[in-house]
Steps between C-alpha positions, in 0.01 A plus 500: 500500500512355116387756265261362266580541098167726336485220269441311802308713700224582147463104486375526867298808434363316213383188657370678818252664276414182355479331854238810547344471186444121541298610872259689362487204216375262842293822633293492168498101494387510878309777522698595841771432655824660742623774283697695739729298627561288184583837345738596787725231475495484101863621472572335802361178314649582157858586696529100609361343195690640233828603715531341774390141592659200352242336351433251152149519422542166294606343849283649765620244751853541429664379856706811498275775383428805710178509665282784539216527758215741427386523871200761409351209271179771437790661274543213275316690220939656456639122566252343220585792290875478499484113496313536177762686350800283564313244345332237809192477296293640203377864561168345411477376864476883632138542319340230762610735832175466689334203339426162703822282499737761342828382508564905574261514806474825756815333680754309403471120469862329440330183413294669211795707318865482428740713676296586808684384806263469764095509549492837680189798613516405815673830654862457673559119403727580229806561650447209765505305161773652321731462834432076490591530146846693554560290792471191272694667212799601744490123655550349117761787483320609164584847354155621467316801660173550645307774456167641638293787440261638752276764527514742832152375587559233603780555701207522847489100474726347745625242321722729242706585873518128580636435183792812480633369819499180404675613214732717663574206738625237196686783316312491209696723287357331178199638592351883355191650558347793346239688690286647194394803790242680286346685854169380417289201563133331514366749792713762454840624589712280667652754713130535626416129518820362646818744471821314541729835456761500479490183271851512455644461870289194564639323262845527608345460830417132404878462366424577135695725235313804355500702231222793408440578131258654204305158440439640135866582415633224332887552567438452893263195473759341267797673688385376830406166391869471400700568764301309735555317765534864615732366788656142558264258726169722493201475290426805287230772437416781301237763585368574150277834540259468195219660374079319561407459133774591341435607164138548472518894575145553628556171747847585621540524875131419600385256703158490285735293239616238742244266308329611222173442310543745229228696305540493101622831472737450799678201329436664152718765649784338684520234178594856301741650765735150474445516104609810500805413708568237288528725185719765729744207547519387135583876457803520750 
């Protein structure tokens, strides 16, 4: 797997903070809004925009651009956020989360904002989408990838099973999905609500390759992302094991957190745990 330099892996650090930072910027804006999850895949988030995709932000329609799917569209508080910092759009924008006609509404719109590659929220239709569009990038023969993150939620709606055979069925080794698997969604557990142990073996059960890492260690998401296709003539996927709220100490791991209308003191508080992260990392 490729090692990442520290230089490279502080500028990831650095700009998953922000990516956090920026959420709670859209919590305050909002007044509420899906906390958990956008925290849980913040690294995840940071790990493609500033490492991995090939994107121009000056050409967001670029023919042969990599695409990347945010299938749990409730997260988009972590796409918005690391959009905004490669430069899509004014940082301005972030402050209307919440209001009537936002061009940063409570899912994402690609007809409202630069950079997002599908209208998604609708649980499990992102990877039906994101198969079409490798199907049609592998029929112009273009180079580019397509990428999709999902959340382990939604994994109970059918049409995510439709679309990895389909997948697996056209050979779709352009394609790579990370599963941002935080253990924890709108009801509860998911092993409670609908438990689809061992994640892993079904999967490769529908013909995909698999991988299992630390979704908050930076050298595997990059790593991984690297060296795949994983195998020849099979789409991709990576089990990323992350944390619900990562970040926010006193909302880590609870399901309380999955969306969030915060008290003063409860923002007051998580603003001052990031600041104070911010200062450790000008430090190290």
């Amino acid at each position: 797997m490729n090692a990442l330099r520290p230089e490279e892996t502080a500028t990831l650090e650095a700009a998953a903070l922000r990516i956090r930072q920026d959420i709670l910027r859209m919590v305050r804006a909002g007044g509420a809004g899906h906390v958990g999850g956008a925290m849980s895949c913040a690294d995840i988030m940071a790990a493609h925009y500033f490492s991995i995709l090939r994107i121009d932000p000056a050409k967001p329609n670029w023919p042969d651009r990599d695409r990347l799917i945010l299938s749990a569209g409730h997260k988009c508080m972590a796409l918005y956020a690391a959009l905004r910092q490669r430069g899509y759009f004014d940082e301005s924008i972030l402050d209307t989360y919440g209001a009537l006609k936002s061009r940063v509404p409570g899912h994402p719109v690609m007809q409202k904002l630069p950079g997002v590659e599908a209208n998604t929220g609708a649980l499990g239709h992102g990877l039906s989408i994101a198969g079409g569009m490798a199907m049609g990038l592998k029929l112009k023969k273009s180079p580019a990838k397509v990428y999709v993150v999902m959340g382990d939620g939604e994994l109970a709606e059918g049409s995510n099973w439709e679309a990895a055979a389909a997948a697996s069925h056209h050979k779709l080794d352009n394609l790579l999905v990370f599963v941002d698997c935080n253990g924890l969604q709108l009801s509860g557990p998911t092993a409670d609500i609908m438990n689809y142990s061992p994640l892993a073996a079904k999967w490769a059960a529908f013909g995909w390759s698999v991988r299992t890492i630390d979704g908050h260690d930076f050298g595997q998401i990059v790593g991984n992302a690297r060296e795949a296709p994983f195998e020849a003539g099979k789409p991709s996927i990576v089990i990323a094991n992350t944390v619900k709220a990562k970040g926010i100490s006193f909302a880590e791991a609870k399901v309380d957190y999955h969306y969030w209308k915060p008290k003063a003191d409860e923002m007051a508080r998580a603003v001052a745990e990031l600041e104070a992260a911010a200062v450790e990392g000008l430090k190290a």
